[in-house]
C-alpha positions in Angstrom: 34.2 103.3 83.8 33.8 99.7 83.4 32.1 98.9 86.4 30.0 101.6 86.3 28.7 100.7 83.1 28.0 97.5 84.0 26.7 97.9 87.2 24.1 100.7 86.3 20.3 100.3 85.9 20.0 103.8 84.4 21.0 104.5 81.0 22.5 107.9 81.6 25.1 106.0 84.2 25.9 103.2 81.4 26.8 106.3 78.8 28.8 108.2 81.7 31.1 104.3 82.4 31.0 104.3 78.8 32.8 108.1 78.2 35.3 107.8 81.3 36.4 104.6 79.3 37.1 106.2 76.6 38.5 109.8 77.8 41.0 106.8 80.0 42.6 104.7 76.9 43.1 107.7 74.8 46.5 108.5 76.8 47.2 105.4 76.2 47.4 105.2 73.0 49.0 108.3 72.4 51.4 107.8 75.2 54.3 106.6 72.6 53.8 109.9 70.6 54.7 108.8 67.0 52.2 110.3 64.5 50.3 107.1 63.6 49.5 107.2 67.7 47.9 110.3 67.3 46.4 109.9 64.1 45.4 106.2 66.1 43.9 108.4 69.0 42.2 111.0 67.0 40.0 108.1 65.2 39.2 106.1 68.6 38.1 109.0 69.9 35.9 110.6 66.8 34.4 106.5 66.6 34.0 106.3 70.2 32.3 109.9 71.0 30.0 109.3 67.8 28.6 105.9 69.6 28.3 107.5 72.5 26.1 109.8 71.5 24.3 107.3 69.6 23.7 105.4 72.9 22.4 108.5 74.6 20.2 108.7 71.8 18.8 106.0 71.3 18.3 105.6 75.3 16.2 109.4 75.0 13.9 108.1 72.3 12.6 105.1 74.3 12.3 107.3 77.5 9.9 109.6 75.2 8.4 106.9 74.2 7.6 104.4 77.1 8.7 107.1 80.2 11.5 104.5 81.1 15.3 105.0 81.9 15.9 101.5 83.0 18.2 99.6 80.7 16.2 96.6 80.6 13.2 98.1 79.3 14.4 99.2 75.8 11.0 98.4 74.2 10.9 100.8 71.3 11.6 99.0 68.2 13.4 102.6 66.4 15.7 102.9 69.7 16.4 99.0 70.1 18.2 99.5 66.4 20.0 102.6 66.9 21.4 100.6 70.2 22.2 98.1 68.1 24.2 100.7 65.4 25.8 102.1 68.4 27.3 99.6 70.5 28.2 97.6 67.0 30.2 101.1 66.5 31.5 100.9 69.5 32.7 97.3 69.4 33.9 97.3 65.4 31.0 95.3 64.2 30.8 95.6 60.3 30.2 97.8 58.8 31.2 99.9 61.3 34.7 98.1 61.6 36.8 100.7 59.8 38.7 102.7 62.7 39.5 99.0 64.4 42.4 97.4 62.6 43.5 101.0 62.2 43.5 102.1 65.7 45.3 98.6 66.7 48.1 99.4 64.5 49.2 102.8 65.9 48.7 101.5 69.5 52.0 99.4 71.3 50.6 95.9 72.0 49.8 96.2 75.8 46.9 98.9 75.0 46.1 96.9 71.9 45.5 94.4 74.6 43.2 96.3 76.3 41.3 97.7 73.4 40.8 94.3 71.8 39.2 92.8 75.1 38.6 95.2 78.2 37.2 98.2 76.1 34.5 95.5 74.4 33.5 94.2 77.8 31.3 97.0 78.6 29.2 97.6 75.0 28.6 93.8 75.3 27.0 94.0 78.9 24.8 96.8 77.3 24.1 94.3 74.7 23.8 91.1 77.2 20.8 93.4 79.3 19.1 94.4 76.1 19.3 91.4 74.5 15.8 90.3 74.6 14.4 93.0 72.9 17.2 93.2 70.0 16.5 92.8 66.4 17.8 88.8 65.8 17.5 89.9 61.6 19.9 92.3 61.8 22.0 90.9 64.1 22.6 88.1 62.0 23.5 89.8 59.3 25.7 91.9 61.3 27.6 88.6 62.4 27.8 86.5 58.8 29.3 90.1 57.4 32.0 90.6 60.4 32.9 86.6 60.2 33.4 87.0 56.2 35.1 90.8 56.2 37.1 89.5 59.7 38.4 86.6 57.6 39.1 88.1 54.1 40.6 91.4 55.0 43.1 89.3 57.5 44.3 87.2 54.9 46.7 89.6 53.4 47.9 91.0 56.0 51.9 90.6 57.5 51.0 93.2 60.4 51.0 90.8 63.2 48.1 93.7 65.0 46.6 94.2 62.0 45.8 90.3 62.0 44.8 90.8 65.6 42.3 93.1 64.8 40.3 91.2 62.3 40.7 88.4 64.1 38.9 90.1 66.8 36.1 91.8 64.2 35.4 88.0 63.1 34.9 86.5 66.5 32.7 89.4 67.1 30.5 87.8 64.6 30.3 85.0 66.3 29.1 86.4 69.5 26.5 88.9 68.0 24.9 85.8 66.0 24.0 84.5 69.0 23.3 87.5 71.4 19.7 87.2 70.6 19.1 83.7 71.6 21.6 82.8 74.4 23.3 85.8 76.0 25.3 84.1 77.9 26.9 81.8 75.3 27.9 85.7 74.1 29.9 85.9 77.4 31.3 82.6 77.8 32.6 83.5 74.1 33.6 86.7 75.3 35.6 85.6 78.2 37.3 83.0 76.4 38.4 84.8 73.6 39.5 87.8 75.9 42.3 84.7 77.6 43.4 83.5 74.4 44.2 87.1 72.9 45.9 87.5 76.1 48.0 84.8 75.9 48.8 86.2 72.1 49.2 89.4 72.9 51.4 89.4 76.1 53.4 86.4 74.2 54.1 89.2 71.2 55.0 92.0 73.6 57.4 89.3 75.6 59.4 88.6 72.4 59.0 92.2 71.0 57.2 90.8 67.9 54.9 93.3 65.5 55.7 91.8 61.7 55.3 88.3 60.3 59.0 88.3 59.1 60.5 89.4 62.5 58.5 86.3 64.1 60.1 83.8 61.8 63.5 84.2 64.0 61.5 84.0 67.2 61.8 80.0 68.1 65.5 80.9 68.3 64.7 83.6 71.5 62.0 81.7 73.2 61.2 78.5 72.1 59.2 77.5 74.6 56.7 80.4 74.8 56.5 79.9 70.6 54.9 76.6 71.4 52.5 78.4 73.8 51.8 80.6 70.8 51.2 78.1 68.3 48.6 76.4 70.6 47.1 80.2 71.7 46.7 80.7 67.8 45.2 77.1 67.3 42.6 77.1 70.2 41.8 81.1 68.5 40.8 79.6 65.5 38.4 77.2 67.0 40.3 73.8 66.1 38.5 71.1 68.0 40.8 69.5 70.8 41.6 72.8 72.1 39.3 75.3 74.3 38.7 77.8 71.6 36.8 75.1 69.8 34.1 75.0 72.9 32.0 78.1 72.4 32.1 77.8 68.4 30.3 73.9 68.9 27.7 75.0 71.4 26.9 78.6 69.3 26.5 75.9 66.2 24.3 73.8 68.0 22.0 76.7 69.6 21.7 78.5 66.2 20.5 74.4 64.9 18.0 74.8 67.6 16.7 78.1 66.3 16.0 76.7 63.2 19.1 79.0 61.3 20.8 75.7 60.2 22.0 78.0 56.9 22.9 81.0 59.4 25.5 78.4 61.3 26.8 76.6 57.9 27.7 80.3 56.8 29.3 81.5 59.8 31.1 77.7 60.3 32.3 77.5 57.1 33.8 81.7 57.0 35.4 81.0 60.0 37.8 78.6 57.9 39.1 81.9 56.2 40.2 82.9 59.5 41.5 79.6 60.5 44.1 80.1 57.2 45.5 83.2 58.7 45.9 81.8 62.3 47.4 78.9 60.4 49.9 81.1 59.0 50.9 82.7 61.7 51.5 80.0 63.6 53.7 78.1 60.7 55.6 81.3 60.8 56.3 81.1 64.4 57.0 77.8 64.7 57.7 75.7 61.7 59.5 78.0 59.5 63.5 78.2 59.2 64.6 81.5 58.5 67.3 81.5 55.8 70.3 83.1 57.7 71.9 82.0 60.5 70.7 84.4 63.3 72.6 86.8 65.1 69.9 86.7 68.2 71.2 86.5 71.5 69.6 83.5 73.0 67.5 84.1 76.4 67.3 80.4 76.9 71.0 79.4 77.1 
């Protein structure tokens, strides 16, 4: 489904990769049959089939208009925003973000995996080829609102996945702000948040970690892949030594080219809400002292 979608020139392929993508991760979610996978399953696939047809759409109304399929050549201003509505549906973009931190939760953390990284690759190729002919307005504000909602809603949070997920909706916001200008800053984002949410990820489902409380007794299992998390959760939040840090600077210094100097000391400055989650999590991984002795077997000795 991937490949086809990104591979296609036609917009009827693209929305066929795009379906077979989704009709494939829905056993997967549902594959641990607990009720909050279903439920989990029922909303990916209600979100997902909604923006599909929205894609469809949108793709019809500039081949009445202009006679063209090819994905390239989405002139019409009407369709270029119900595109944009779409594939921000598809991806969790606010204010379409609602079924994302839901659908993470009732999924185990390998699929979360997938859902949070593989499943967004091909919406933002559809964005990538389009770009030029987006809206940069509402894309912007598309982006300051994911970076703001993607911090505050994480911050209460002791649902590791749940944290996850707005994690993911805020550095969404970062790659739509600059999808307009430079696409491919979009990717490099892309594919450098997709290793670091990796490392998270796989580093949870290794340790068997889902709550905040459960990852305070951690260190004790696996010490040394708790550093590798600390770090994972450091270069996330875009602290400056580590590689997380790298698209962040160069989207900042692309937007101060464009002239959106406000737009970038917005988006900088809500990123430091998510930064205080990450934080946390980290602490809680790697600093705190839980305060029993623990009854853990440990893998290490």
């Amino acid at each position: 489904g991937t490949t086809l979608t990104i591979s296609s020139n036609h917009w009827i392929m693209a929305w066929t990769g795009l379906e077979i993508n989704t009709l494939a991760i829905l056993p997967l979610i549902a594959k641990s049959h607990h009720p909050r996978a279903i439920e989990a399953a029922t909303k990916y696939f209600l979100v997902q089939a909604a923006a599909s047809a929205l894609v469809l759409f949108s793709s019809m109304t500039n081949a009445w208009h202009t006679g063209q399929w090819d994905i390239t050549q989405l002139t019409h201003p009407t369709s270029s925003v119900i595109l944009t509505s779409a594939i921000a549906m598809k991806l969790g973009l606010v204010p379409f973000h609602f079924w994302f931190p839901e659908v993470l939760q009732g999924s185990s953390l390998p699929t979360g995996l997938l859902l949070s990284t593989a499943m967004k690759f091909p919406p933002l190729t559809l964005l990538f080829l389009t770009s030029h002919s987006l809206d940069p307005t509402l894309l912007t504000l598309m982006a300051i609102m994911s970076t703001a909602l993607g911090g505050w809603m994480g911050l209460n949070q002791t649902q590791i996945r749940k944290i996850l997920a707005f994690s993911s909706i805020s550095h969404l916001g970062w790659m739509a702000i600059i999808i307009a200008f430079n696409p491919k800053l979009t990717m490099l984002n892309f594919y450098l948040y997709s290793l670091m949410t990796a490392t998270v990820f796989l580093t949870l489902n290794t340790m068997k970690v889902t709550k905040l409380p459960s990852l305070m007794t951690a260190w004790t299992k696996t010490p040394s892949l708790n550093a590798m998390l600390l770090l994972a959760l450091l270069s996330l939040a875009g602290l400056p030594p580590l590689t997380g840090f790298l698209p962040k600077w160069l989207i900042i210094q692309e937007l101060t080219k464009q002239e959106m100097a406000l737009a970038a000391t917005i988006i900088s400055l809500l990123s430091l809400l998510s930064l205080f989650f990450y934080l946390r999590l980290a602490y809680c991984a790697t600093i705190t002292l839980p305060p029993h002795t623990t009854n853990h077997i440990k893998l290490w000795h």
